[in-house]
Every structure is written in structure tokens, then in C-alpha cells.
N, CA and C atoms as a LAMMPS dump frame, in Angstrom:
ITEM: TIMESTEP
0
ITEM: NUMBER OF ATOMS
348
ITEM: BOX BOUNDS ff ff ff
-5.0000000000000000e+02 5.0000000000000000e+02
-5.0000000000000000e+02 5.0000000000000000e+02
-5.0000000000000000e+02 5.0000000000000000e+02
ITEM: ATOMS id mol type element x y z
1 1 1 N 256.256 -173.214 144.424
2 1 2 C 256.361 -174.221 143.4
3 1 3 C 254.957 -174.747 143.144
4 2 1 N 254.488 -174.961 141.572
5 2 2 C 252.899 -175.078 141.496
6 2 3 C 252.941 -176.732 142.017
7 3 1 N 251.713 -177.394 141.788
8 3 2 C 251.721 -178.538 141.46
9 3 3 C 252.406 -179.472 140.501
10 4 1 N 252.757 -179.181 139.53
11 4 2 C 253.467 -179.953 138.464
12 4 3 C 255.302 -180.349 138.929
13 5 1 N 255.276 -178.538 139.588
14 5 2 C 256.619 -178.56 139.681
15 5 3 C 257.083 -179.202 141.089
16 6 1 N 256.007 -179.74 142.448
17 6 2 C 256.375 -180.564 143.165
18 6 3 C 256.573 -181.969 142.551
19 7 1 N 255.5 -182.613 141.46
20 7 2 C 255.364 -184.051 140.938
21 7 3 C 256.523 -184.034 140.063
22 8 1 N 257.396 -182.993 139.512
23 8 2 C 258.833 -183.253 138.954
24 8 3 C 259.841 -183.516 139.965
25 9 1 N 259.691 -182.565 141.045
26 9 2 C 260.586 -183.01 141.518
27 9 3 C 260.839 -184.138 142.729
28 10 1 N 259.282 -184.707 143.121
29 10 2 C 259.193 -185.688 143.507
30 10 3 C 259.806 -187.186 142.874
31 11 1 N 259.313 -186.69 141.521
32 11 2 C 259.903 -188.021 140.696
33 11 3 C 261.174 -188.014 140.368
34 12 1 N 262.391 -186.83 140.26
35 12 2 C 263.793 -186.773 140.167
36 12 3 C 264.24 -187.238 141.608
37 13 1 N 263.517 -187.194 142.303
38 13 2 C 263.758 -188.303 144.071
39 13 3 C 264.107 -189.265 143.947
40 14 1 N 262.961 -190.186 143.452
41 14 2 C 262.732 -191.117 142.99
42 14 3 C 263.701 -191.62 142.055
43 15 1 N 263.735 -190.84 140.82
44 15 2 C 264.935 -191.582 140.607
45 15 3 C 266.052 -192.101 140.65
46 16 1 N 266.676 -190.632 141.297
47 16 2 C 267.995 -190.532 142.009
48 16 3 C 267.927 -191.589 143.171
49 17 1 N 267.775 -191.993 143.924
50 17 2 C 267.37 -193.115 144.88
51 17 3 C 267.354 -194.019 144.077
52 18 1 N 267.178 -194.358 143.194
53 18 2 C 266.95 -196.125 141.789
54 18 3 C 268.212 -195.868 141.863
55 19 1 N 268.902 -195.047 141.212
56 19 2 C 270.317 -194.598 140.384
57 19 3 C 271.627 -194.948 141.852
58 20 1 N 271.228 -194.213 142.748
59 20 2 C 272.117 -194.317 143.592
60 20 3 C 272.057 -195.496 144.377
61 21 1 N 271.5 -196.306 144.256
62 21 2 C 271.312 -197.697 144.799
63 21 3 C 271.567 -198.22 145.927
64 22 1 N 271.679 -199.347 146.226
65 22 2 C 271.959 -199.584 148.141
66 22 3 C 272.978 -199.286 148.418
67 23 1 N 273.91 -199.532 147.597
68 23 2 C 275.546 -199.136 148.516
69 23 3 C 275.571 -198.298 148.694
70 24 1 N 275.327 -197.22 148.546
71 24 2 C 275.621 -195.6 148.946
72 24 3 C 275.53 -195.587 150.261
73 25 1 N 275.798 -194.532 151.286
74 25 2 C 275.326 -194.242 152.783
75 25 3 C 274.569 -193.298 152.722
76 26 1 N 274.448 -192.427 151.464
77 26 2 C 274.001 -191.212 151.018
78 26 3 C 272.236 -191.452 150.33
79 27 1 N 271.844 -191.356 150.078
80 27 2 C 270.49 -191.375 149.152
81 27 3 C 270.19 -190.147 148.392
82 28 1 N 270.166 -190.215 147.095
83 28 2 C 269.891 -189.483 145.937
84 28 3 C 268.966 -188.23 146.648
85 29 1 N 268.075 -188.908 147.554
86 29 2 C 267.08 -187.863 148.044
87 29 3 C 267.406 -186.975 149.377
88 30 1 N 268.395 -187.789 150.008
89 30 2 C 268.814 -186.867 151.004
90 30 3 C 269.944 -185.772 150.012
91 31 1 N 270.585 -186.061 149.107
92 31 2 C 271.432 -185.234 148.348
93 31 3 C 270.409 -183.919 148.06
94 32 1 N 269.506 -184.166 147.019
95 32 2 C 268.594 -183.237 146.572
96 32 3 C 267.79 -182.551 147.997
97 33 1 N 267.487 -183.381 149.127
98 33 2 C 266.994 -182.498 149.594
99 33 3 C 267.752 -181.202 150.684
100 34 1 N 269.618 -181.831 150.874
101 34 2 C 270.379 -180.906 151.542
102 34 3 C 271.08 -180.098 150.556
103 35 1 N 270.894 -179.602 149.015
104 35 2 C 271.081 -179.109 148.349
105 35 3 C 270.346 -177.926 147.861
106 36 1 N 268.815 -178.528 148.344
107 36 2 C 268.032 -177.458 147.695
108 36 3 C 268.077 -176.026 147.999
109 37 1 N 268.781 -175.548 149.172
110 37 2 C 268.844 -174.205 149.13
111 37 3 C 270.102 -173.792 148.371
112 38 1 N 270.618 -174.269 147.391
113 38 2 C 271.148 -173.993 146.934
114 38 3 C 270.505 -173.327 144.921
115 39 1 N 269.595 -173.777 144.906
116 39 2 C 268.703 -173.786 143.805
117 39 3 C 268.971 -172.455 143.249
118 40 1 N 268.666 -171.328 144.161
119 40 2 C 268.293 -169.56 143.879
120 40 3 C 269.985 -169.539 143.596
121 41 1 N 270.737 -169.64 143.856
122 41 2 C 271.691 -169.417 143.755
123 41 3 C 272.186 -170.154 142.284
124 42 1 N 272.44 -171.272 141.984
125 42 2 C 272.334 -172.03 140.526
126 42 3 C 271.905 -171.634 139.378
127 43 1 N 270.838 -170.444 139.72
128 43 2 C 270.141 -170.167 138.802
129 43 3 C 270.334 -168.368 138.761
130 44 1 N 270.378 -167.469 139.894
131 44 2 C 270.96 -166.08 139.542
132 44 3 C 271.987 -165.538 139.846
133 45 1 N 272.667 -166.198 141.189
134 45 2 C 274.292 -165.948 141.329
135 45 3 C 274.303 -165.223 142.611
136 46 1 N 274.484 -164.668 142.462
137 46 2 C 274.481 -164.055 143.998
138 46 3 C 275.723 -164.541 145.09
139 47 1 N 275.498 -164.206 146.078
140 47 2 C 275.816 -164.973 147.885
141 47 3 C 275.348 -166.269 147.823
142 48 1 N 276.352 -167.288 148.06
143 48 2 C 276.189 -168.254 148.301
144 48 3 C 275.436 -168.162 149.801
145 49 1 N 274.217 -168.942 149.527
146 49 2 C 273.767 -169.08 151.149
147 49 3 C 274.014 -170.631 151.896
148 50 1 N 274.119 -169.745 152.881
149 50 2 C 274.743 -170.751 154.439
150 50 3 C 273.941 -171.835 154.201
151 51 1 N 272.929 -172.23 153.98
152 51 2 C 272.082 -173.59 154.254
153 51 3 C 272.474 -173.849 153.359
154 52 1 N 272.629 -173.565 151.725
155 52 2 C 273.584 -174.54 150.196
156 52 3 C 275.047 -174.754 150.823
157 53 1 N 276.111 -174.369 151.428
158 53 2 C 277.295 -174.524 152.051
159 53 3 C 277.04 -175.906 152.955
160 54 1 N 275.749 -175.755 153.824
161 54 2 C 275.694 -176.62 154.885
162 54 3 C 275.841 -177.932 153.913
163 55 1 N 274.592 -177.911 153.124
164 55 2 C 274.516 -179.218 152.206
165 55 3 C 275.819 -179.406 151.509
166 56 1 N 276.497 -178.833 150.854
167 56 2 C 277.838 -179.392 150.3
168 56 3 C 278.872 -180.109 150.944
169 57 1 N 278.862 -179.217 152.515
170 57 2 C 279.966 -179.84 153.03
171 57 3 C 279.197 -181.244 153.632
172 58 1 N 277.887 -181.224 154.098
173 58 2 C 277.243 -182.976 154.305
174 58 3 C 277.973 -183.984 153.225
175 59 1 N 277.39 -182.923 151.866
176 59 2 C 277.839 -184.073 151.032
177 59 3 C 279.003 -184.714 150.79
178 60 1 N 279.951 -183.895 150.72
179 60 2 C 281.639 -184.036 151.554
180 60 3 C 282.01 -184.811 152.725
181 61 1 N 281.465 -184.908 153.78
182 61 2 C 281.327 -185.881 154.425
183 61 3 C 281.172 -186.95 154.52
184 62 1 N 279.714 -186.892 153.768
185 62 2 C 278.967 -188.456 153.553
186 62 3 C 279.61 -189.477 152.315
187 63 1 N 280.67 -188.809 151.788
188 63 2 C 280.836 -189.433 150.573
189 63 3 C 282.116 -189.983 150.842
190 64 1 N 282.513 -191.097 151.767
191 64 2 C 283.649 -191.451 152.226
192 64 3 C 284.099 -192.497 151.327
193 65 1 N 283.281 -193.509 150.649
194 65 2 C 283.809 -194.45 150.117
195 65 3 C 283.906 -194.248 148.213
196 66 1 N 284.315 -194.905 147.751
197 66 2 C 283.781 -195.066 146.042
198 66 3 C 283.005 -195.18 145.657
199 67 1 N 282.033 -195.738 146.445
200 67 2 C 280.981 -196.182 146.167
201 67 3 C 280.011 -195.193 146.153
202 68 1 N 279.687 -194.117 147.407
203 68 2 C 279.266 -193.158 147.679
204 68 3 C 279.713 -191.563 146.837
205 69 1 N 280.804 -191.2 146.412
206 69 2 C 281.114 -190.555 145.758
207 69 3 C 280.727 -190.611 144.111
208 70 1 N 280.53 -192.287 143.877
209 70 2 C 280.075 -192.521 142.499
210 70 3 C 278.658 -192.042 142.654
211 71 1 N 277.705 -193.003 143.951
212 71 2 C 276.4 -192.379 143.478
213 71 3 C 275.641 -190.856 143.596
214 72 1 N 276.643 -190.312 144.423
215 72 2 C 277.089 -188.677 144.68
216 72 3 C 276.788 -187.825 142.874
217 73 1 N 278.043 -188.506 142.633
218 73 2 C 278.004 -188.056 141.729
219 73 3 C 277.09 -188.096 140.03
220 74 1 N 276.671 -189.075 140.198
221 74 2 C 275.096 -189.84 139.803
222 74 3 C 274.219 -188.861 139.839
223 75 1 N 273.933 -188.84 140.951
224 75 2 C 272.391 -188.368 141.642
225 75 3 C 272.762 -186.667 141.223
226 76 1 N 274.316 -185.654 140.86
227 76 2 C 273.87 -184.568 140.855
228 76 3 C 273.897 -184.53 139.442
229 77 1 N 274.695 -185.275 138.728
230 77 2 C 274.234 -185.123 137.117
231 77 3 C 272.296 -185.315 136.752
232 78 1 N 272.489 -186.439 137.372
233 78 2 C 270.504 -186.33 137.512
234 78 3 C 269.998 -185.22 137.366
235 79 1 N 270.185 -184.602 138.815
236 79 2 C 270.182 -183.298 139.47
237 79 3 C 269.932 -182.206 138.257
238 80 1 N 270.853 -182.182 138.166
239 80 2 C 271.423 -180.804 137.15
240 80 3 C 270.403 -180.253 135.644
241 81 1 N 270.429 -182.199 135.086
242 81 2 C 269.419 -182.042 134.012
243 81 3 C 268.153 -181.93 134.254
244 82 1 N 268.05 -182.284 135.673
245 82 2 C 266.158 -182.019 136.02
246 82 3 C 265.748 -180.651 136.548
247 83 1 N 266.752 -179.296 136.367
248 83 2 C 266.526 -178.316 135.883
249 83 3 C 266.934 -177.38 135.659
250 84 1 N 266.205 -176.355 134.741
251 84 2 C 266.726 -175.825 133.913
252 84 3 C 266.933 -174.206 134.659
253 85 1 N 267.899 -173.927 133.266
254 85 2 C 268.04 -172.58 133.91
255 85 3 C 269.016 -172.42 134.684
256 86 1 N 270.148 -173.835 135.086
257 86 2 C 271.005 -173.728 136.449
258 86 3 C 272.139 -173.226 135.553
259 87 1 N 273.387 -172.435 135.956
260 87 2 C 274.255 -172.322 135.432
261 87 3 C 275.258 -173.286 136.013
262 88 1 N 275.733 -173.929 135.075
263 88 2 C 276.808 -175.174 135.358
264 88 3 C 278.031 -174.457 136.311
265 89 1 N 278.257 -173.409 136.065
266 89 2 C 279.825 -172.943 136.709
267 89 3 C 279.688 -172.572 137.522
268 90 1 N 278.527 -171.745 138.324
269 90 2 C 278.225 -171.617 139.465
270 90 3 C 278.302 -173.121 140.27
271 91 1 N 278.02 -174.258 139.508
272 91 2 C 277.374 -175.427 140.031
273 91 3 C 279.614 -175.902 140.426
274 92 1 N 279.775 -175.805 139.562
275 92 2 C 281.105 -176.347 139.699
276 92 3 C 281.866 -176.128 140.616
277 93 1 N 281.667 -174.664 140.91
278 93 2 C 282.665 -173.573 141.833
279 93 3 C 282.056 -174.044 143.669
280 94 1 N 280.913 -174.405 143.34
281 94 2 C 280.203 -174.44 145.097
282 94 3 C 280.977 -175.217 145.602
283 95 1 N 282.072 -176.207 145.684
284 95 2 C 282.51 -176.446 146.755
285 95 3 C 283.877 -175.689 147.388
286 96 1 N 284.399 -175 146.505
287 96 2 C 285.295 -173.928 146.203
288 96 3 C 285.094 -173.392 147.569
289 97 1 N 283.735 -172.597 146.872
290 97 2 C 283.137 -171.26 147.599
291 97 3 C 282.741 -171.799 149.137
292 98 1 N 282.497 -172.923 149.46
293 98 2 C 281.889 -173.55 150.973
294 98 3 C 283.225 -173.986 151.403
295 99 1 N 284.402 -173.953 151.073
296 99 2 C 285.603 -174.045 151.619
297 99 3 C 285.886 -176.028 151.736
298 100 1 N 284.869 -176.904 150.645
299 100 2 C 285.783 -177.925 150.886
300 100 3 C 285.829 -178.764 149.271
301 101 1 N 286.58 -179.481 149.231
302 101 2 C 286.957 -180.467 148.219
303 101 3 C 286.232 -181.606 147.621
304 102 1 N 286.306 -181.918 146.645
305 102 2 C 285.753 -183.322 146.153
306 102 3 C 285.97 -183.675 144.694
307 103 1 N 286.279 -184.869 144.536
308 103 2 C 287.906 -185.14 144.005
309 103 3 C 286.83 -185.417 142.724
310 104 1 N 285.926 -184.707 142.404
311 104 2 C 285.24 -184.782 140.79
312 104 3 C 284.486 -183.217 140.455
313 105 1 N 284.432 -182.965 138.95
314 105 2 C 283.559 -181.347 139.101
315 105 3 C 282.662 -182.286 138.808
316 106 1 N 281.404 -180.843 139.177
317 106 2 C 280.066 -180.987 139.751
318 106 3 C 280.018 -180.531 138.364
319 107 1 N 279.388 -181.566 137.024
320 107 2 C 279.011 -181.417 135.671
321 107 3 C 278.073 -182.658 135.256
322 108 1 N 277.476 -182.059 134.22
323 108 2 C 277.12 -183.259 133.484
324 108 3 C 278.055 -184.323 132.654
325 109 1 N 279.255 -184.015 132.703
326 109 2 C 280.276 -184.5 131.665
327 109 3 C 281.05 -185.204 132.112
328 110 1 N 280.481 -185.229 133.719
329 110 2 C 281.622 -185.886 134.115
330 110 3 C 281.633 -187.186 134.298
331 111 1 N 282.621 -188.328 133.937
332 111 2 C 281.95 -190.042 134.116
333 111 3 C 281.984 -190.312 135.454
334 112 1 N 281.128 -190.571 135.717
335 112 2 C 280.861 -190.753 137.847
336 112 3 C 281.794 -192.365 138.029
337 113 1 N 281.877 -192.848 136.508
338 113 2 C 282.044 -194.606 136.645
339 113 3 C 283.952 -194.253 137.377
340 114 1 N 284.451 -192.822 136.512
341 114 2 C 285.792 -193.182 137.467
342 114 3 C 286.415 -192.083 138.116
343 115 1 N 284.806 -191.966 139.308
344 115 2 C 285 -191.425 140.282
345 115 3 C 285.891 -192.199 141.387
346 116 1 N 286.919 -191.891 141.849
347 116 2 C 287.471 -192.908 142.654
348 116 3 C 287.247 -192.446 144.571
């Protein structure tokens, strides 16, 4: 990743962390950063790899309350638009494919406000 493309995604940290705010147990940045091996995959398809599985099911975990599932779900719409090239349905299907649940799809469309 050159230079530019660490200071983007330093600052989609950053935001996601504003966005996901104190109540969470989760942080925008721990999301993005137990996700990121999931990236190569988002973008050409393939084998889901074991370290993107690991991060989904964290995130499955960590997302026990409403509160946490809202900014969950926050932080991956963030996510999603800060880059390009991801295919949404791959993005949708990953918790499918890692064998667990979560009671919203993984989209931009989706309103996080009634995530319950």
C-alpha cells in the first residue's frame, strides 16, 4: 500500500471511531482492523480466508448489545464506501460463508438506525 493509500485509510479509522462513538464495546478501528484480511477477497472472490472468518465471527461476538450492532453496522457502511472495487455480495454473503449470523446485511443500504 503506497503512502496515500495508508493516510486513507488511516483517516477511515478515524472516522469510523467519531461515528461509532463511546457506547460501542467495539471501535470502528478494531472492526477495520479484524476485517482487513478480508479485503483480497471483497475485491476478487476466491476462498474465503481464515483470518477474514476470524474477524467476522469477533465481530459477531462483540456486537452483543444495540448499541454495538448499530455502530457495527456504521463503521462497515463507512467501510465499504472507503473502497473501491469491493463487490457488495461477496460483502453480504461473509457471514454465511464463516458459519455465523447477524441480524442486518452487510450493505450500504442498510439503515444501521433500526438495527436492533
Amino acid at each position: 500500500m503506497g503512502g496515500s493509500g495508508v493516510v486513507k485509510v488511516a483517516c477511515v479509522l478515524v472516522i469510523c471511531m467519531v461515528v461509532a462513538g463511546v457506547e460501542a464495546s467495539i471501535s470502528c478501528g478494531q472492526l477495520a482492523s479484524g476485517l482487513s484480511p478480508c479485503l483480497a477477497y471483497l475485491k476478487k472472490g476466491g476462498a474465503v480466508p481464515p483470518g477474514c472468518c476470524s474477524g467476522i465471527k469477533a465481530l459477531s461476538s462483540a456486537s452483543k448489545t444495540t448499541a454495538d450492532r448499530q455502530a457495527a453496522c456504521t463503521c462497515l457502511k463507512t467501510l465499504s464506501k472507503s473502497y473501491s472495487g469491493l463487490n457488495l455480495g461477496l460483502a453480504s454473503g461473509l457471514p454465511g460463508k464463516c458459519g455465523v449470523t447477524i441480524p442486518y446485511k452487510i450493505s450500504p443500504s442498510t439503515d444501521c438506525s433500526k438495527v436492533t
